[in-house]
C-alpha positions, 0 to 999 in steps of 0.5 A, a space after each residue: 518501480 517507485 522507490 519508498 522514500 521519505 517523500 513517498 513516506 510522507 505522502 503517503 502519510 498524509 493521504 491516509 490521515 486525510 479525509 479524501 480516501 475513504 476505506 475499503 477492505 479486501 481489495 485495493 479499491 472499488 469502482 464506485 461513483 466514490 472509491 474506497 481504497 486499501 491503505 495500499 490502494 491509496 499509494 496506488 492512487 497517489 503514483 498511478 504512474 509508477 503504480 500501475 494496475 496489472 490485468 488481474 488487479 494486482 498493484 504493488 507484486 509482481 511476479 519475478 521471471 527468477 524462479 516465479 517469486 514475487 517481488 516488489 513493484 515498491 522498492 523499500 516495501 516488500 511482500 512481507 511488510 505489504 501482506 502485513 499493512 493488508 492485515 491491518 487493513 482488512 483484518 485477519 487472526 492475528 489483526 483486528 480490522 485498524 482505521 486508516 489513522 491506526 494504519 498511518 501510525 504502523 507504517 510511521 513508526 515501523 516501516 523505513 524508508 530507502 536511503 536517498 540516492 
């Protein structure tokens, strides 16, 4: 399990406002000769070791051996803070489609980050 600190923050930050990952929509990333990734496809791909895919794709939920809930494979970073920056990314009714840049932004101003050990 990663924690989501500030590190991990800021990490990601930076990828999302670079220019190596490009966007992809409804899926955490292609497999293409170039990639296009989620915005959470790009955290999968900056700690692939903590991140690991599962079987079906599934990246940052897990599903919980207590009562079969999903839990997050992020600590810090819950389902509802994930299905919202997949809103985000990939647009639904109440979500225009945003840039990466725009995505970057949300989650700097509105996601916090586990305090230090």
């Amino acid at each position: 399990m990663l924690r989501f600190t500030q590190e991990v923050k800021d990490n990601w930050l930076k990828a999302l406002r670079g220019r190596r990952f490009k966007k992809a929509m409804g899926t955490l990333h292609t497999s293409e000769d170039k990639p296009r990734y989620c915005c959470l496809g790009v955290l999968q791909a900056l700690y692939p070791e903590d991140l690991p895919e599962s079987d079906n794709g599934e990246m940052l939920l897990s599903s919980s051996s207590i009562g079969n809930k999903e839990r997050s494979r992020v600590s810090g970073l819950g389902p509802v803070v994930q299905a919202a920056l997949a809103a985000r990314n990939d647009g639904d009714g109440d979500h225009k489609i945003h840039s990466f840049g725009a995505i970057a932004k949300y989650i700097e101003n509105n996601v916090p980050v586990m305090p230090d050990k």
